[in-house]
Every structure is written in C-alpha cells, then in structure tokens.
C-alpha positions as CSV (number, residue, x, y, z in Angstrom):
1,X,-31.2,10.5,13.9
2,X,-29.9,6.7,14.4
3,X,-28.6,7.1,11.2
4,X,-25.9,10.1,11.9
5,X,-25.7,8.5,14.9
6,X,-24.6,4.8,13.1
7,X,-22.7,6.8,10.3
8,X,-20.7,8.8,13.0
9,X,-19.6,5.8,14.9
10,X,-18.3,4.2,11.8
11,X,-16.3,6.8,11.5
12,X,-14.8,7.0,15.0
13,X,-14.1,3.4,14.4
14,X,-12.5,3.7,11.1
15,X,-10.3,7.0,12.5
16,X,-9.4,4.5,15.6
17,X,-8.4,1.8,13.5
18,X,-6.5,3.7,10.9
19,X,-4.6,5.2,14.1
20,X,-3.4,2.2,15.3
21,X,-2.2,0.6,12.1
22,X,1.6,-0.5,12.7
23,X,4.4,0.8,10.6
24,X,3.2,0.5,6.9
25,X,7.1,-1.0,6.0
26,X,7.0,-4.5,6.1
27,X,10.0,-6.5,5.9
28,X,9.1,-10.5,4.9
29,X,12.1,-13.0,4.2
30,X,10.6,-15.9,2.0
31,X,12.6,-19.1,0.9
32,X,12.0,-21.0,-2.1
33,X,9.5,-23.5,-0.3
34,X,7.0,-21.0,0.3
35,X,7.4,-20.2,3.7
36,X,8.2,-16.8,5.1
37,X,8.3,-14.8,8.3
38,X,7.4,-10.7,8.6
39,X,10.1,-9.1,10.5
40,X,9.1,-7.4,13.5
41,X,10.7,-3.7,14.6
42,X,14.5,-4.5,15.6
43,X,18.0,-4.5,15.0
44,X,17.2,-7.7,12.0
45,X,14.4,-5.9,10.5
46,X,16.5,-2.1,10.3
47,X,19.6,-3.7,9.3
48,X,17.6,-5.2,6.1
49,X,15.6,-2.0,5.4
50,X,19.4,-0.1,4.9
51,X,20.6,-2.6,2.6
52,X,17.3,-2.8,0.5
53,X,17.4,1.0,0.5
54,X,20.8,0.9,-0.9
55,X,20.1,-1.9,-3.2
56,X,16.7,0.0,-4.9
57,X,16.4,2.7,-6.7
C-alpha cells in the first residue's frame, strides 16, 4: 500500500511540476566572451522571436 501510495505522489508531483514549466521558447543573446542573458517575456524578447521567425526556415 505505501508503495501506490509513494508511486502516486510522484506522480502528482511530476504532473505539478510539468504544469508549471514557463514558456518552452527561450530567447538567450550570447557575445563572443561567453556571457549571455535569457530574455524574459516582453516587448525585447517578442521583438527577437519575429525576426528569428523570419530569419529561419
């Protein structure tokens, strides 16, 4: 019984964190140094996303 009981709350945990997982498009600017920054949701970050979209295939 404390085994369905373990297995069940794993998978209320793993249901909870897969629900609150932020957007899965992430938008990092690197320089040639190494450093970078991830873009958080915003006029920046959508403004990038439309020019990458037009710049991909």
């Amino acid at each position: 019984m404390k085994l369905v009981v373990l297995a069940l709350a794993a998978w209320g945990l793993w249901i909870a964190l897969r629900r609150g997982r932020p957007d899965p498009l992430r938008v990092v600017v690197a320089w040639a140094d190494g450093s970078e920054v991830e873009l958080a949701s915003g006029p920046e970050r959508e403004r990038l996303v439309a020019v990458a979209e037009r710049a991909l295939p």
